[in-house]
KEKE-3310 file (N, C-alpha, C; in steps of 0.2 Angstrom, whole numbers, plus 5000, padded with zeros to 4 digits):
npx = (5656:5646:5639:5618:5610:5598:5584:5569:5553:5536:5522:5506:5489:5478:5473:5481:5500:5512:5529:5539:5553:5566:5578:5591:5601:5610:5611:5606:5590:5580:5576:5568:5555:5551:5554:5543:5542:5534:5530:5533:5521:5525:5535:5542:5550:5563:5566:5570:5582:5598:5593:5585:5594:5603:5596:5592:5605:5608:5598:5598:5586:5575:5570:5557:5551:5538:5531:5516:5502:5501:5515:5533:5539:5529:5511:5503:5488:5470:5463:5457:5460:5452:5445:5447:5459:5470:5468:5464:5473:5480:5468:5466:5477:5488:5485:5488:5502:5507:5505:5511:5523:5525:5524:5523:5522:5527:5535:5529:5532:5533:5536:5530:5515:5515:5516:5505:5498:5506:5500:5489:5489:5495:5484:5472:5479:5482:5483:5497:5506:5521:5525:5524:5533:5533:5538:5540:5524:5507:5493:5482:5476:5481:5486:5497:5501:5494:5500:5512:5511:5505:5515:5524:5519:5516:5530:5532:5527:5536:5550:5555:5554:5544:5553:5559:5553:5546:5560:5559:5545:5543:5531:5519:5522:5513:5502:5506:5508:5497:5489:5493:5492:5481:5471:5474:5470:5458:5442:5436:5444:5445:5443:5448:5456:5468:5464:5455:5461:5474:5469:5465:5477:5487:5502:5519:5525:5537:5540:5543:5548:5552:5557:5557:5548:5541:5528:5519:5519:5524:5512:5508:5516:5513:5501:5499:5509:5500:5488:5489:5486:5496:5512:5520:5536:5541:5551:5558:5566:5578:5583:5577:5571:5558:5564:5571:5575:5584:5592:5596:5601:5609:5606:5593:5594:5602:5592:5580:5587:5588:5578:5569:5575:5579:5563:5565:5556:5550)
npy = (5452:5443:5447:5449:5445:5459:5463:5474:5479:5486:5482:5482:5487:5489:5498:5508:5508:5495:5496:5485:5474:5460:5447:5439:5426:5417:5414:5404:5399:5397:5380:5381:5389:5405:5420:5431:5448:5458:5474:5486:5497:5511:5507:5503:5496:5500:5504:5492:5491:5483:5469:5461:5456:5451:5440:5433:5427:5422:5411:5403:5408:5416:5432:5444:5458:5473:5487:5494:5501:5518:5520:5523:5520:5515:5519:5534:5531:5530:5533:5531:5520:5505:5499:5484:5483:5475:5463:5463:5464:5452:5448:5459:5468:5458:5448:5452:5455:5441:5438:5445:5445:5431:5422:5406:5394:5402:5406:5416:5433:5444:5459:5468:5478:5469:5457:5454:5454:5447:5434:5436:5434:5419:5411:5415:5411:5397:5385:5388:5394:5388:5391:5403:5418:5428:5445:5455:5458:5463:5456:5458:5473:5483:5489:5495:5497:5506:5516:5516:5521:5534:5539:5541:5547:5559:5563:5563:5577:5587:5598:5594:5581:5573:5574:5564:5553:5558:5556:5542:5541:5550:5565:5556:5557:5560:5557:5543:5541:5548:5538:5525:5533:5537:5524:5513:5521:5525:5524:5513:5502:5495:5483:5474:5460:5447:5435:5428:5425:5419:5407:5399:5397:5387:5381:5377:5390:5404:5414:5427:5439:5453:5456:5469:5476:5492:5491:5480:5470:5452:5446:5444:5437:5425:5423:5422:5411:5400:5398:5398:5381:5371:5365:5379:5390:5398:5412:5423:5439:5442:5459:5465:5478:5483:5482:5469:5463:5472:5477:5465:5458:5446:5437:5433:5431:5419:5412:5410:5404:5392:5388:5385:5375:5364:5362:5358:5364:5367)
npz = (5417:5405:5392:5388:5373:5367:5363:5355:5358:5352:5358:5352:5360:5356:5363:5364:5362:5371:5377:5377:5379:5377:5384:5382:5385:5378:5360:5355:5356:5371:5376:5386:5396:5395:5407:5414:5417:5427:5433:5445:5455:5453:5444:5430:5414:5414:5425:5432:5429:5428:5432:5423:5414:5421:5426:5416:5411:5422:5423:5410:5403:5392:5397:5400:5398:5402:5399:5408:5401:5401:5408:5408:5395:5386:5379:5385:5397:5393:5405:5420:5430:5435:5447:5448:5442:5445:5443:5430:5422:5416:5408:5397:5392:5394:5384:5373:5373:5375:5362:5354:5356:5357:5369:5373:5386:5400:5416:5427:5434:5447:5456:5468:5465:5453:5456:5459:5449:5442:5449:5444:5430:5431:5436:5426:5414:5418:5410:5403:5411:5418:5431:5446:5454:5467:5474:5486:5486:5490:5495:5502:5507:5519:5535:5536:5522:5518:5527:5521:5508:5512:5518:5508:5499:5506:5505:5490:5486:5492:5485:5470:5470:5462:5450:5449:5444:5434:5426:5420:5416:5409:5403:5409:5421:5432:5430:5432:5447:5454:5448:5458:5470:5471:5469:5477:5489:5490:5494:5489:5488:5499:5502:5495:5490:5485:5485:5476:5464:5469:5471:5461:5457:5446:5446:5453:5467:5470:5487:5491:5501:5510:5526:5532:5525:5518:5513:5517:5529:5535:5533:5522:5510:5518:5517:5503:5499:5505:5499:5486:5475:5473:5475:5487:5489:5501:5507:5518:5520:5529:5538:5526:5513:5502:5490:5486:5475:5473:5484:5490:5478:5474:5483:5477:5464:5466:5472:5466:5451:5457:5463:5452:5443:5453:5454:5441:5432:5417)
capx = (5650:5645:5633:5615:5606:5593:5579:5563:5547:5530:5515:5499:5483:5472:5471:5489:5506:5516:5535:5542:5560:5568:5584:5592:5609:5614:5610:5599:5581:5579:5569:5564:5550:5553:5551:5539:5543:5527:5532:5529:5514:5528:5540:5544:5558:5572:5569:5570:5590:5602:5591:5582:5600:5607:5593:5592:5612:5608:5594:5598:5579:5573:5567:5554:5547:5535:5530:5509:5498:5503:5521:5537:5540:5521:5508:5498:5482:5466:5459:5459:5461:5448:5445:5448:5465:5477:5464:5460:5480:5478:5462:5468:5486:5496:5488:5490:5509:5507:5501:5512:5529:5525:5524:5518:5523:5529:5534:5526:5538:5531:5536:5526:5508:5515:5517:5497:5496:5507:5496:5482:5489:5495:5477:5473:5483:5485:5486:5502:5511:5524:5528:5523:5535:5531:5542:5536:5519:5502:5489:5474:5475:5484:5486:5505:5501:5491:5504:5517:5508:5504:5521:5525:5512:5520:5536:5533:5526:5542:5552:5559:5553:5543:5556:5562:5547:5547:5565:5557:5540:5540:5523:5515:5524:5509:5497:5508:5509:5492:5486:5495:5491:5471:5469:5476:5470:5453:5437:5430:5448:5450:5442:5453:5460:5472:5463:5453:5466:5477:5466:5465:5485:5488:5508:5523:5526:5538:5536:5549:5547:5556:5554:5556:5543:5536:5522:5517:5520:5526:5506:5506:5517:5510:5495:5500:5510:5495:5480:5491:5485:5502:5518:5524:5542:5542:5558:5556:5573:5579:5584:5577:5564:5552:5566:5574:5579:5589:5595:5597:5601:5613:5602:5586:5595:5602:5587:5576:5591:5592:5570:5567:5582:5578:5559:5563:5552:5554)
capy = (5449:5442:5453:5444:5448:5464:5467:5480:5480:5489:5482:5486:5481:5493:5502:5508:5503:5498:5496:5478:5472:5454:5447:5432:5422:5415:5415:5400:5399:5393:5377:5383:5394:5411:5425:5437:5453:5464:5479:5488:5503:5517:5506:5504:5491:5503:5503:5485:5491:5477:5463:5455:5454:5447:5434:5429:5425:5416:5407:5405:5407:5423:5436:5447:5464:5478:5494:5495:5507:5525:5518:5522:5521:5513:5528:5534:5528:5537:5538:5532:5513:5501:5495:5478:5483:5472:5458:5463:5464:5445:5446:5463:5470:5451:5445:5455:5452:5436:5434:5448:5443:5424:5419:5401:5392:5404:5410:5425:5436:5451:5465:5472:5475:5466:5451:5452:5454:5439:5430:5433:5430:5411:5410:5416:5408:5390:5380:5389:5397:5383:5394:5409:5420:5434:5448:5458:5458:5463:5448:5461:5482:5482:5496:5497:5497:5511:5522:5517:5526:5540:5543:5540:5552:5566:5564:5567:5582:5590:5599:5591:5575:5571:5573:5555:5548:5560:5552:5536:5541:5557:5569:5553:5556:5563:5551:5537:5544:5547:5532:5522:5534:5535:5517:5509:5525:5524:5517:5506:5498:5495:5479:5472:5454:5442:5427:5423:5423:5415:5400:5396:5397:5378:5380:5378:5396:5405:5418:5433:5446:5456:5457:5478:5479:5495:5493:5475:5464:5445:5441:5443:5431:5419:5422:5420:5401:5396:5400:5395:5376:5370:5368:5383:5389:5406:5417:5430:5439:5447:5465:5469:5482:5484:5480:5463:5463:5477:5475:5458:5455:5441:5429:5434:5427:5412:5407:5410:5399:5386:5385:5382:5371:5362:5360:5356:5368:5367)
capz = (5416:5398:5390:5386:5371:5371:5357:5360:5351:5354:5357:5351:5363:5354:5369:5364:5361:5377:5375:5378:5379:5382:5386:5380:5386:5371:5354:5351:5357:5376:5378:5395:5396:5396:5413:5412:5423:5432:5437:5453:5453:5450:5441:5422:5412:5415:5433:5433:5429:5426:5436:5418:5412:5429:5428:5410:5413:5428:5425:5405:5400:5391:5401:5396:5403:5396:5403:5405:5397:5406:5412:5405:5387:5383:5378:5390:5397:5392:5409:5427:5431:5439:5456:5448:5439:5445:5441:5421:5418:5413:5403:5394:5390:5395:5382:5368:5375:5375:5356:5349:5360:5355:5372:5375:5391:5404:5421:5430:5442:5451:5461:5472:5462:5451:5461:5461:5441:5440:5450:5440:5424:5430:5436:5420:5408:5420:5406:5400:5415:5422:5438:5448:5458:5469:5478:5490:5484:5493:5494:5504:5510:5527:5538:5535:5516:5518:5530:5517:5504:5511:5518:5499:5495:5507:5500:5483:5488:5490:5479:5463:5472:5457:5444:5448:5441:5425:5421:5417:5414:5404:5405:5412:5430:5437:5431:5437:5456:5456:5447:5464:5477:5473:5469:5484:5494:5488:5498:5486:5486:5506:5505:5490:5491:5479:5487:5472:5460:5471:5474:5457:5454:5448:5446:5459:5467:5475:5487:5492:5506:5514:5532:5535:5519:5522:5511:5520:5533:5532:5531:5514:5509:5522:5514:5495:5500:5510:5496:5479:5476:5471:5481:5488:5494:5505:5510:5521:5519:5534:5536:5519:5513:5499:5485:5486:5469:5472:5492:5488:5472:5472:5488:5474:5456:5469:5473:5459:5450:5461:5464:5445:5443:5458:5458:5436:5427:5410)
cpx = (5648:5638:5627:5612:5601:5589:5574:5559:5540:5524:5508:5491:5477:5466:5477:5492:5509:5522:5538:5549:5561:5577:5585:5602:5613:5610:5605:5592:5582:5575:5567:5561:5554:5552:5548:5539:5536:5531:5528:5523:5519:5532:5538:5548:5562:5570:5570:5579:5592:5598:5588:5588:5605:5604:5592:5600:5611:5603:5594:5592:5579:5570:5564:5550:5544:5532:5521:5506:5501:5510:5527:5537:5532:5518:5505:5490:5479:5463:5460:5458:5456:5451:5448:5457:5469:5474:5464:5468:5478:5474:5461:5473:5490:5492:5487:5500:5510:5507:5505:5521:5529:5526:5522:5518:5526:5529:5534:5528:5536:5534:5530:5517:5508:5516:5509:5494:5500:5504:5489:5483:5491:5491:5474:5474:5485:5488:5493:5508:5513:5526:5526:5527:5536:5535:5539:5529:5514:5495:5481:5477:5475:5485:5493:5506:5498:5496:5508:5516:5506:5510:5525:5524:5514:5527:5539:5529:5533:5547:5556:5559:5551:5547:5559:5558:5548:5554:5562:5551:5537:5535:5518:5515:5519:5505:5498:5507:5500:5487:5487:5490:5483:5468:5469:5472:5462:5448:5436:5436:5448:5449:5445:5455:5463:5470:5460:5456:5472:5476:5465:5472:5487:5498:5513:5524:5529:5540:5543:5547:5551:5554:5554:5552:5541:5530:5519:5520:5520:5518:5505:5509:5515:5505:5494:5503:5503:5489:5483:5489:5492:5507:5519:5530:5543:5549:5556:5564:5574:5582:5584:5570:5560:5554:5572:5580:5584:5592:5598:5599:5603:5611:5595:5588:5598:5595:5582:5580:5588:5582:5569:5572:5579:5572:5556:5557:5554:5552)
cpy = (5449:5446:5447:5449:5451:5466:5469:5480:5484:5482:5482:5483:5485:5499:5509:5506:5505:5494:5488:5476:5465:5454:5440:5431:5421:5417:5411:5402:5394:5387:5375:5388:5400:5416:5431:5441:5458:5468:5481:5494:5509:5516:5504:5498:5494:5504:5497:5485:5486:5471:5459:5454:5447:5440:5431:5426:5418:5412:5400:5403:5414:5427:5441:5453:5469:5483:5494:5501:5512:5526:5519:5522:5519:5521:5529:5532:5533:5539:5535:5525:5509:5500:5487:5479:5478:5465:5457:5464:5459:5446:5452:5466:5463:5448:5445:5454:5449:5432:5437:5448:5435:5420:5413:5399:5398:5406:5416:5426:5442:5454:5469:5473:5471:5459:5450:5451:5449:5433:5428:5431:5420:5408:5408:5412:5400:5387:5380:5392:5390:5385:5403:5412:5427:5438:5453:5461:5458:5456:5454:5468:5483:5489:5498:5499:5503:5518:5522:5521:5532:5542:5544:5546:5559:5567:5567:5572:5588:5593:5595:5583:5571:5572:5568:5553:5551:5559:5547:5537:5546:5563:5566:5552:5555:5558:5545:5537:5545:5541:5526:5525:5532:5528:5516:5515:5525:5521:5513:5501:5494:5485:5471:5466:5449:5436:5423:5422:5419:5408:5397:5393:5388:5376:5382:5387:5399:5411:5423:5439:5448:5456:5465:5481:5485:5496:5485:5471:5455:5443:5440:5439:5423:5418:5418:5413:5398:5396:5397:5385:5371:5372:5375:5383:5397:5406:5424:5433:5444:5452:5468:5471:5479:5482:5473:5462:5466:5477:5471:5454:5448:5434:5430:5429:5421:5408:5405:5403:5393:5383:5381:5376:5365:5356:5355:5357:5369:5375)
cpz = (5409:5399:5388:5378:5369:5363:5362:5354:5356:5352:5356:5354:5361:5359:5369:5366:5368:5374:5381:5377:5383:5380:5385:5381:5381:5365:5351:5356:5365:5376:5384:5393:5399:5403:5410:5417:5422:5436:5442:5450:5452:5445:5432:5420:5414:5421:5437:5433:5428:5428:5430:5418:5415:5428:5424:5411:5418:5428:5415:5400:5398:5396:5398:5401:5400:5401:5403:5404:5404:5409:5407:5397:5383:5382:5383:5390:5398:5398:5418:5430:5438:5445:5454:5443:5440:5443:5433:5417:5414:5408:5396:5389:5388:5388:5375:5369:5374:5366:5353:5349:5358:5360:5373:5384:5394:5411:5423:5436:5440:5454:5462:5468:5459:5449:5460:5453:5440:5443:5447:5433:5427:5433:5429:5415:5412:5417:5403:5407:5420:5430:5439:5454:5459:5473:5479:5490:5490:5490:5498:5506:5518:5528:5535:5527:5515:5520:5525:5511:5506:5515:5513:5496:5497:5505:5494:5481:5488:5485:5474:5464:5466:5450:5444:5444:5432:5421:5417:5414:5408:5409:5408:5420:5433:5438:5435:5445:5457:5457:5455:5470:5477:5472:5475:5489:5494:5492:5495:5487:5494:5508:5501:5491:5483:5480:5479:5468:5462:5471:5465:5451:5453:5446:5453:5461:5472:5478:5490:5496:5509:5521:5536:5529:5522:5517:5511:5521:5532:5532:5525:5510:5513:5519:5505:5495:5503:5504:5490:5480:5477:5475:5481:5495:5496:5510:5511:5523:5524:5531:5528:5518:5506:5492:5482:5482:5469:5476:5493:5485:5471:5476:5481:5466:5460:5469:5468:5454:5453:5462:5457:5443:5446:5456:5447:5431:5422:5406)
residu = (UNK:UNK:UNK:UNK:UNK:UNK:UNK:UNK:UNK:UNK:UNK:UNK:UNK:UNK:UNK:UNK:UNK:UNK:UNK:UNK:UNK:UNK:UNK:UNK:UNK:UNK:UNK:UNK:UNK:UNK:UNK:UNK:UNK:UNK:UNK:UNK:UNK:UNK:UNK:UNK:UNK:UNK:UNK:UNK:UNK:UNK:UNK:UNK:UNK:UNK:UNK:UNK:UNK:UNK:UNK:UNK:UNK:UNK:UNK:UNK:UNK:UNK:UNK:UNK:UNK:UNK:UNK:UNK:UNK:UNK:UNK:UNK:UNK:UNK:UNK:UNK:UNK:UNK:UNK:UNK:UNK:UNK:UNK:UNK:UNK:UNK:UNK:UNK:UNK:UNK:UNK:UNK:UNK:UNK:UNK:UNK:UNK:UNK:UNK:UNK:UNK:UNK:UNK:UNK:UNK:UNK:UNK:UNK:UNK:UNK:UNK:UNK:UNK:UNK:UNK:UNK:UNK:UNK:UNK:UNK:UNK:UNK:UNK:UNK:UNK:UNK:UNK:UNK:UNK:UNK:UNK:UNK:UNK:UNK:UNK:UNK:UNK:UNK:UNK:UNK:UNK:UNK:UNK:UNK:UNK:UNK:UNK:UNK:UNK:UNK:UNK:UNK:UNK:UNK:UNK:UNK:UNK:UNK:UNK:UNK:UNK:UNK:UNK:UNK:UNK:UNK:UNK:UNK:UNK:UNK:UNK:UNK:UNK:UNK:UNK:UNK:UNK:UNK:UNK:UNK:UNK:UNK:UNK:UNK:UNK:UNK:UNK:UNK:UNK:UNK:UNK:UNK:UNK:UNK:UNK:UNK:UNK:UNK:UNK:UNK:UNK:UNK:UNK:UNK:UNK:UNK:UNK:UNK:UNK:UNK:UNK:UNK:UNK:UNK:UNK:UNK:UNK:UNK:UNK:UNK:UNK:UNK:UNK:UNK:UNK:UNK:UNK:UNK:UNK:UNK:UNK:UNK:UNK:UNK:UNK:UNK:UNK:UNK:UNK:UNK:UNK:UNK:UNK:UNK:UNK:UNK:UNK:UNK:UNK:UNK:UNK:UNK:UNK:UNK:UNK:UNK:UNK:UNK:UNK:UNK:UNK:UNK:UNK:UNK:UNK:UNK)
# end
């Protein structure tokens, strides 16, 4: 496989510096809007692994991904993150990203929470984001979202369980693990929904779920095609869990390919 292009820069939302990296096909400048990758609630860039590269290759637009305040190579966060957190991504962090990464036109690709933060950035930023797509991302606080979290939770409990995390995260392991389980586990959260940033989504979007998700059932991608204004194209991908990207790599860069292509996103 040809190699893609890889720079890394920090930065700065005066909140502290978080750690960005993109990926480019060739050598000159796309004129297709760029992807912007949203990590999951434990994840990082480097746990995104090979998939920017895969997909900048495959789709031959830049791909761009950045770690948020507490995650991964970013500094740590000072303190313990709202109830509305995956709402204030957009109006906070992206768009210091946005101004300091030179993004203009782009598409927003999520995993899992970050299916919900790219939805509110192409809320958010309408007039500039040409496409929004979601993988396995929650839309509202389902039961099964709740037991997969605290099956999670007892887990990494366990011995040296937590030392996966402090590969990618450093001294901010803990914080990360927390930061997830108490949010989502949280009473003020339980009544939490992606509706209204959904409903205000005015670009095509397309939707990606697993069907053995353990941290939510096919309603959540029903729910995210059904509330976006704009066409949507939902795949519920049989016998696959919670990481598509990773499970399924190769039907995940097909299809992504073949939507934007297809549906002519510039």
């Amino acid at each position: 496989m040809r190699a893609a292009r890889v720079t890394e820069q920090f930065v700065d939302t005066g909140r502290g510096r978080l750690f960005a990296k993109r990926w480019r096909a060739g050598d000159a400048v796309p004129a297709t809007a760029p992807i912007v990758l949203f990590h999951d609630s434990l994840g990082c860039v480097e746990l995104w692994r090979d998939f920017p590269e895969r997909l900048a290759l495959a789709t031959g637009r830049d791909v761009l991904a950045y770690d948020r305040l507490g995650f991964g190579r970013s500094d740590p966060h000072p303190g313990r993150l709202s109830r509305d957190f995956i709402h204030d991504e957009a109006r906070a962090a992206f768009v210091s990203v946005r101004q300091q990464l030179d993004i203009r036109a782009f598409v927003a690709f999520g995993h899992s929470v970050g299916g919900g933060m790219a939805a509110g950035c192409a809320a958010a930023h309408a007039a500039d984001c040409v496409a929004l797509i979601t993988e396995s991302s929650q839309a509202f606080v389902e039961d099964r979202t709740v037991q997969g979290i605290r099956d999670a939770q007892q887990a990494f409990a366990r011995p040296g369980q937590r030392d996966r995390l402090a590969k990618y995260h450093g001294d901010k392991a803990a914080w990360v693990l927390s930061a997830w389980i108490d949010s989502w586990l949280g009473p003020d959260f339980a009544g939490w929904t992606l509706d209204d940033d959904l409903s205000r989504v005015r670009c095509p979007a397309l939707v990606l779920h697993g069907d053995l998700d353990e941290y939510g059932s096919t309603r959540h991608p029903a729910r995210i095609a059904a509330l976006v204004r704009m066409r949507a194209t939902l795949h519920v991908l049989r016998d696959t869990g919670h990481v598509p990207h990773r499970e399924r790599a190769e039907f995940v860069l097909d299809a992504v390919g073949r939507w934007l292509a297809d549906g002519g996103i510039g």
